[in-house]
PASEBA-1860 file (N, C-alpha, C; in nm, 3 decimals):
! residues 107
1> XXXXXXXX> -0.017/-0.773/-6.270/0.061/-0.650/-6.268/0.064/-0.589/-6.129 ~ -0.067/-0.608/-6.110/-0.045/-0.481/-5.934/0.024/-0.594/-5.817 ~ 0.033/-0.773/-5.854/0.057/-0.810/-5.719/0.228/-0.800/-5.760 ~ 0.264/-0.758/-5.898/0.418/-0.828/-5.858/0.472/-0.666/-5.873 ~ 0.404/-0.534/-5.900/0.467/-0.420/-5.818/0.430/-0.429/-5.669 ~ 0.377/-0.443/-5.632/0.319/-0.460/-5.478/0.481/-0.550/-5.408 ~ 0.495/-0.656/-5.502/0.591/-0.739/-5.448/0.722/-0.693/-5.507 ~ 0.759/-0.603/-5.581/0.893/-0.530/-5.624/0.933/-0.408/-5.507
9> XXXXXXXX> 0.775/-0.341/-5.459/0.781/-0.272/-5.422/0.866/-0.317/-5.256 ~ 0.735/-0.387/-5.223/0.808/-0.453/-5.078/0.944/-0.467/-5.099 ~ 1.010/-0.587/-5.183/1.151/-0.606/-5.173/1.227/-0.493/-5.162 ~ 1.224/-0.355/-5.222/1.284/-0.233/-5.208/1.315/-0.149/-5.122 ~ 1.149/-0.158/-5.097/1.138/-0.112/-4.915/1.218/-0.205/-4.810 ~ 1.198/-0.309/-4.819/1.311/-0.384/-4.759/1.484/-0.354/-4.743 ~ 1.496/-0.353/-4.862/1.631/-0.311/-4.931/1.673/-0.188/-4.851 ~ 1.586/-0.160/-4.896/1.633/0.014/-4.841/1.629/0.060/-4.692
17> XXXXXXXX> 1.508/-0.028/-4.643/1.522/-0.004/-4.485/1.606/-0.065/-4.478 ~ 1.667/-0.195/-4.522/1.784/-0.248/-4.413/1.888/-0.174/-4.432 ~ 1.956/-0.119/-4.567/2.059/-0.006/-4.603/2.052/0.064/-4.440 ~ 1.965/0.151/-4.463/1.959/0.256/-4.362/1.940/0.237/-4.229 ~ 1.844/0.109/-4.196/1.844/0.083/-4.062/1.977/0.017/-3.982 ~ 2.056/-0.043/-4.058/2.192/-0.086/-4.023/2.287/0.023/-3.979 ~ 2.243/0.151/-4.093/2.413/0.196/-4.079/2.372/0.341/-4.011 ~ 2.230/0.329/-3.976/2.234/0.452/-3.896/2.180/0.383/-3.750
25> XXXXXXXX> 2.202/0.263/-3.717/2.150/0.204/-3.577/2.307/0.233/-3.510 ~ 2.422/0.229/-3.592/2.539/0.237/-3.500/2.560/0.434/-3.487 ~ 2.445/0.481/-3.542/2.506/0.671/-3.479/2.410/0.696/-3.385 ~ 2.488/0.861/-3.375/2.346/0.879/-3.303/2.330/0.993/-3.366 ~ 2.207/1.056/-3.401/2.118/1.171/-3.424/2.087/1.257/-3.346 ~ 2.142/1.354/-3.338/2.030/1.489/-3.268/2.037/1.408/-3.117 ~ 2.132/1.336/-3.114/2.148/1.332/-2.944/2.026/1.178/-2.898 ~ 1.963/1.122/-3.020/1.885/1.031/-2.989/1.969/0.898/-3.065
33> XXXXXXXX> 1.970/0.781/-3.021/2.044/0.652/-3.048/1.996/0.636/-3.182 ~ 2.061/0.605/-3.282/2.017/0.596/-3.424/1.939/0.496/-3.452 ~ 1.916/0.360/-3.376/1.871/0.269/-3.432/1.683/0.314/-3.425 ~ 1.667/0.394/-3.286/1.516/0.492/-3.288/1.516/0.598/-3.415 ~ 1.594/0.657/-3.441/1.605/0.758/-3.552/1.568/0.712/-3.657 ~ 1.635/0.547/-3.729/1.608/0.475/-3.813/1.420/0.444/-3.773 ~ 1.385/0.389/-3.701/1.255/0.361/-3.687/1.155/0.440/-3.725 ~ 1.189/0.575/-3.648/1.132/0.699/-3.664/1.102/0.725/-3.838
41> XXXXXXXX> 1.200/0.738/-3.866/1.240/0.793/-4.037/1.173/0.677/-4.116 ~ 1.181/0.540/-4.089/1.126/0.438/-4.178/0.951/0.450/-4.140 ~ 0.921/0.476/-4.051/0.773/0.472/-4.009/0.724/0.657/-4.073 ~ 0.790/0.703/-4.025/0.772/0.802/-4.125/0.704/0.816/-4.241 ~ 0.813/0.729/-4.330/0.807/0.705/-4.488/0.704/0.647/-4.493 ~ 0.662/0.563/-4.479/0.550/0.447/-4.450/0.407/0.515/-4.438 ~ 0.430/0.564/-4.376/0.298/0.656/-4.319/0.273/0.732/-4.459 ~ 0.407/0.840/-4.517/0.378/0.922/-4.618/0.338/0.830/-4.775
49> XXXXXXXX> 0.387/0.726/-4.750/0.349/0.647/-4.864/0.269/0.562/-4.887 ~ 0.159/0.550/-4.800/0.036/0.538/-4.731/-0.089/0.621/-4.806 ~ -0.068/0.781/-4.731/-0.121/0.856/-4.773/-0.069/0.918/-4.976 ~ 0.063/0.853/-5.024/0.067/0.924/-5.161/-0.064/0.816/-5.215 ~ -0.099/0.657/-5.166/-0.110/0.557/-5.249/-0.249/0.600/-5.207 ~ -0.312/0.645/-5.120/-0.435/0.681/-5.090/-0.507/0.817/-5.184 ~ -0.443/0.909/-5.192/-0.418/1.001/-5.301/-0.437/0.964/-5.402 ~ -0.340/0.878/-5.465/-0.346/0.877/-5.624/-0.423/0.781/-5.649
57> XXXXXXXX> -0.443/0.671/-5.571/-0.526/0.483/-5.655/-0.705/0.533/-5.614 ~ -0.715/0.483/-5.722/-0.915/0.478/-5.715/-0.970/0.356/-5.703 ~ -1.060/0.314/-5.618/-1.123/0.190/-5.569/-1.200/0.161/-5.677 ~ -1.173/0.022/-5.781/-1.246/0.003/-5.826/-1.413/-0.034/-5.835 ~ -1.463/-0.029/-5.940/-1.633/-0.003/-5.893/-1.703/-0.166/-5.839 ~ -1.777/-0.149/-5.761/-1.829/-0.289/-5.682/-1.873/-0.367/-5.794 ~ -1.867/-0.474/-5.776/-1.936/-0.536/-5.896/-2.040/-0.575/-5.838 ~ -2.184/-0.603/-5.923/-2.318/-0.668/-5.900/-2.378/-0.533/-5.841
65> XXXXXXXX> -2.464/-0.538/-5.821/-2.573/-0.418/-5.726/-2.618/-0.449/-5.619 ~ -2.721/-0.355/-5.575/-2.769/-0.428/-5.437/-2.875/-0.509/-5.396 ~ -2.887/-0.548/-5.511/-2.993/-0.725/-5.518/-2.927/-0.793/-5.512 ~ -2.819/-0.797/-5.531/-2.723/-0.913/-5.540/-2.673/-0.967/-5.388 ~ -2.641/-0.834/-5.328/-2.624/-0.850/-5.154/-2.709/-0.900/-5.103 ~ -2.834/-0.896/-5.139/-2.962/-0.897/-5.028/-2.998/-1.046/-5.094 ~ -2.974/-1.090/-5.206/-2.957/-1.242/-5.195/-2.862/-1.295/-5.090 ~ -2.790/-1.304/-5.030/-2.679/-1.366/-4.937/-2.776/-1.402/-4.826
73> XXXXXXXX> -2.849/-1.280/-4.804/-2.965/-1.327/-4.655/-2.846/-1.243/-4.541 ~ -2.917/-1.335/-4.450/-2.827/-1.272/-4.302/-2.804/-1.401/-4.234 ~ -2.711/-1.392/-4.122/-2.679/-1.534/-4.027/-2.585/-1.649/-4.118 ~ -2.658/-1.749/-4.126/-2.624/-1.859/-4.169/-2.608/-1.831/-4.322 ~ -2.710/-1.768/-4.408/-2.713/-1.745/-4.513/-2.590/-1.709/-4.580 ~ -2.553/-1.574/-4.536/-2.400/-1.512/-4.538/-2.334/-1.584/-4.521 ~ -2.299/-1.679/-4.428/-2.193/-1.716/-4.378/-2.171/-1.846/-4.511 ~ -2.278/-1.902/-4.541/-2.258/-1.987/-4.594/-2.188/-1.957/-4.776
81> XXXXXXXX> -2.260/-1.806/-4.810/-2.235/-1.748/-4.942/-2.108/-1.699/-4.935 ~ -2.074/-1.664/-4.856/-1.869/-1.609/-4.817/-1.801/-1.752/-4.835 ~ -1.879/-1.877/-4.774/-1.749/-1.965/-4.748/-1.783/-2.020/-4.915 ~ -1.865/-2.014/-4.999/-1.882/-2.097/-5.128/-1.800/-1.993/-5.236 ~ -1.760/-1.818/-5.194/-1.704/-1.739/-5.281/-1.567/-1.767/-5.231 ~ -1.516/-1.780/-5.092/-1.383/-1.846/-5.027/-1.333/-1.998/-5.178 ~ -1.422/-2.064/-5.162/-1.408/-2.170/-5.204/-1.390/-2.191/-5.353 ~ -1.409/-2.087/-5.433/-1.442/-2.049/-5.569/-1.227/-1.984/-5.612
89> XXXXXXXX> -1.160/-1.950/-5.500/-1.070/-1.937/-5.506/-0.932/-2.057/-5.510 ~ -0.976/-2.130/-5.427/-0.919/-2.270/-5.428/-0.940/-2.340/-5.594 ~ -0.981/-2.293/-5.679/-1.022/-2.372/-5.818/-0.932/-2.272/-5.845 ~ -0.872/-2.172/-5.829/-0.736/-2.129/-5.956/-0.601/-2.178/-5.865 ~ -0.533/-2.208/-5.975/-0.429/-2.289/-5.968/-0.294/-2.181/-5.903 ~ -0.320/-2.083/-5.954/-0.188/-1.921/-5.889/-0.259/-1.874/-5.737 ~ -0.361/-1.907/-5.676/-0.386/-1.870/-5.518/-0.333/-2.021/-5.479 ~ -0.345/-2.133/-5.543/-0.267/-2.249/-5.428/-0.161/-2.210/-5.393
97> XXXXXXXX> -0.057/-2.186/-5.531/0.061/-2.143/-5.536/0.095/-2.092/-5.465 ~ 0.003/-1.978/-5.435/0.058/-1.849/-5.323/0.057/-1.870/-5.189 ~ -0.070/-1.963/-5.162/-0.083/-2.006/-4.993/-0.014/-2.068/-4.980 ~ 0.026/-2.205/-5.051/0.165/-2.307/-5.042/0.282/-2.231/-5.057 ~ 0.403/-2.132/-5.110/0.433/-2.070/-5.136/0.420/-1.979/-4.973 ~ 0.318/-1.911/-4.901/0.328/-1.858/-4.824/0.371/-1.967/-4.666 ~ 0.252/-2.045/-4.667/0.328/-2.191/-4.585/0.503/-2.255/-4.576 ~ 0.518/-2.266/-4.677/0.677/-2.284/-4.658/0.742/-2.191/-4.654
105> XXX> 0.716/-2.042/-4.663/0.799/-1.919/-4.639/0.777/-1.906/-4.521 ~ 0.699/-1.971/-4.431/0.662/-1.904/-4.274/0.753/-1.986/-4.170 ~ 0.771/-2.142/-4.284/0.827/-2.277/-4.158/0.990/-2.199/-4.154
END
């Protein structure tokens, strides 16, 4: 649910900046070239919708406690317990999707 509003959302924002960034890059504003006006106004929004999503969403609660951290160790230890929880992701079949999926969206 939250990655494909996340991803409705983007496309919109998209949508909508290009609406506006197109057809106000050929005016001008208040004496400033529109296509800055557009920038201005889209970074704007961005910023304010930033702070609504900061506002309203609550960080869900950590999972495990803090025995659980202090198993990992330090140095090598860590490094090695990140790359085996890294690796624990590669076994679901919808993150291949998405990195492959992100790979051919980049070529």
């Amino acid at each position: 649910k939250v990655y494909g509003g996340m991803g409705i959302a983007m496309n919109v924002g998209t949508m909508a900046g290009t609406l506006v960034g197109t057809n106000l890059a050929r005016q001008t504003v208040l004496g400033i070239q529109g296509w800055r006006a557009a920038f201005v106004l889209i970074g704007l929004l961005s910023v304010l919708v930033g702070f609504v999503a900061w506002a309203l969403m609550t960080e869900p609660p950590k999972r495990g406690s803090g025995a659980a951290t202090s198993t990992k160790g330090r140095g090598l230890g860590a490094v090695r317990a990140e790359f085996w929880e890294l690796a624990r992701y590669f076994r679901m079949p919808s993150f291949c999707v998405l990195i492959l999926q992100g790979c051919f969206g980049t070529v």
